[in-house]
N, C-alpha and C positions, 0 to 999 in steps of 0.2 A: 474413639467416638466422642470420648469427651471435648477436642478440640473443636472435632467438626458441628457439634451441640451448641459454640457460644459466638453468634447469635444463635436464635434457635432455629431452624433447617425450615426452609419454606416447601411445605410437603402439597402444594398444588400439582397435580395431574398437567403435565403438559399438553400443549393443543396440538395434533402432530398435524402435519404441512404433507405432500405428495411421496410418494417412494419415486425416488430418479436413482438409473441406473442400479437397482437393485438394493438401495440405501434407503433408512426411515431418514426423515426429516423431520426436523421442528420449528412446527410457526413459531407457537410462543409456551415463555416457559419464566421460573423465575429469576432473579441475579446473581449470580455466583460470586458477582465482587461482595455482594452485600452478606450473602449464607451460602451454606452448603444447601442446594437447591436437588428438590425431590426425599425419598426416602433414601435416609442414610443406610440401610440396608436392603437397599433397591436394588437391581441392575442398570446400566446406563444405556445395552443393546436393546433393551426390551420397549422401552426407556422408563421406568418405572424411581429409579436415581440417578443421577448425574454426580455431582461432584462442589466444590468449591475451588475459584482463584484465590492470588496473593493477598488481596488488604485484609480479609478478617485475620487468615491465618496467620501474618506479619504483625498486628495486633495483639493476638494474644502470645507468640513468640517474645514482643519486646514487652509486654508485661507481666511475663514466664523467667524473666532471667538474663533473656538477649537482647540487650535493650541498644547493640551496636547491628545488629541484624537488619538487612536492606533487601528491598522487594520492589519486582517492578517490571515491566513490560516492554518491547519494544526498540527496536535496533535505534532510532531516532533517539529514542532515551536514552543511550550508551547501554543497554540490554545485546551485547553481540558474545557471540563464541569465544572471542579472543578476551574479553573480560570473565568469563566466567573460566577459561582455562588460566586467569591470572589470578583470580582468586582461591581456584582449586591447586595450584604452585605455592602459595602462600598458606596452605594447610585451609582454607576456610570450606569447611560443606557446603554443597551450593542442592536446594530443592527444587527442580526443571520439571516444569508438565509436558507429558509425553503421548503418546497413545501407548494404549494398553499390550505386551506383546510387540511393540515398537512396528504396529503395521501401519497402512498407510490408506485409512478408509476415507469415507467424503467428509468432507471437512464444509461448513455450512453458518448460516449465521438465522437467532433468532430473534422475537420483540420480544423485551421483557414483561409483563404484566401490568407493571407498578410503571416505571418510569419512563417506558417506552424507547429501550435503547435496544442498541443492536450487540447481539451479544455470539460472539466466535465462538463454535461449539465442532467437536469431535463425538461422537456417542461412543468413544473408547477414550475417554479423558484417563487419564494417569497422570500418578505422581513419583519418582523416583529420586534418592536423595543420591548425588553424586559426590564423591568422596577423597577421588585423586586424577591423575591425567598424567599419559605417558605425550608422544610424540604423533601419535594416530589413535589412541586411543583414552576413554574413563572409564574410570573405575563405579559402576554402580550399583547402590544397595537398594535391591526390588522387593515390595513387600510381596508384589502377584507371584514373585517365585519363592517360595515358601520363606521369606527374609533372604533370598540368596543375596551374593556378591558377587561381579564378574565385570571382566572389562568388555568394553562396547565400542565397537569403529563411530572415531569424531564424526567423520562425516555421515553417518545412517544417525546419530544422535541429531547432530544438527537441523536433519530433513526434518524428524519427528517433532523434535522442540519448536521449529518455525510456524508448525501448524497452530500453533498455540501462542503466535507473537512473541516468543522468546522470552514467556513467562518464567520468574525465577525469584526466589526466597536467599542471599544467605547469610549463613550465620558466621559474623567475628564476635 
């Protein structure tokens, strides 16, 4: 909690948007690049919390210790598969947002309150730190499964990570 604590958590009530095809939606909510938005002991389906993206937590990583650690989004950014399976070869952790349970719910976009951006949202946001990579598959450590560890088909990761612009933390 303490990470997710510094900035401190914008705990405004989301404005929630129409239920399509049996999914909540969110008009507007606060920025996840900026805090972990909602109550950090929320749920995200209900939607009462949500979550935090890469810059705060790459922030306080590189002024935690990792101060080689790289965070960043997007396949156009050089954020694709094949780098983060190059970094996971060279030993380095890579932290990829995923959906929760690795399902595959609607995936939506909200306004943010403050800046008025458009912000890509899952209401099953996760984080999962991955740790090795065979030939079809990585190795991943899940805090939703009670700390487990277990390998995961690249390609079903892939799908999940995408929804999330190929969001990713890691650490050298």
């Amino acid at each position: 909690q303490l990470i997710a604590m510094q900035p401190p958590p914008d705990t405004r009530a989301p404005v929630m948007g129409p239920v399509v095809n049996g999914h909540k939606t969110v008009k507007q909510w606060g920025n996840p690049y900026k805090n972990f938005v909602g109550n950090i002991d929320g749920a995200d389906l209900v939607p009462t919390g949500y979550g935090i993206y890469f810059p705060p937590l790459l922030s306080v990583v590189q002024s935690h210790g990792v101060r080689n650690a790289e965070g960043g989004e997007g396949t156009a950014n050089g954020w694709t598969p094949a780098r983060i399976y190059a970094e996971l070869a060279a030993r380095h952790p890579v932290m990829a947002w995923t959906e929760t349970g690795w399902d595959r719910p609607y995936v939506g976009y909200w306004t943010t309150f403050d800046e008025k951006i458009q912000i890509r949202y899952s209401l099953i946001e996760h984080v999962v730190t991955l740790s090795g990579v065979s030939a079809t598959q990585v190795r991943v450590n899940d805090p939703w499964h009670s700390g487990s560890q277990y390998w995961f088909s690249k390609a079903a990761f892939e799908r999940s990570w995408a929804d999330f612009n190929n969001m990713a933390i890691v650490f050298k």
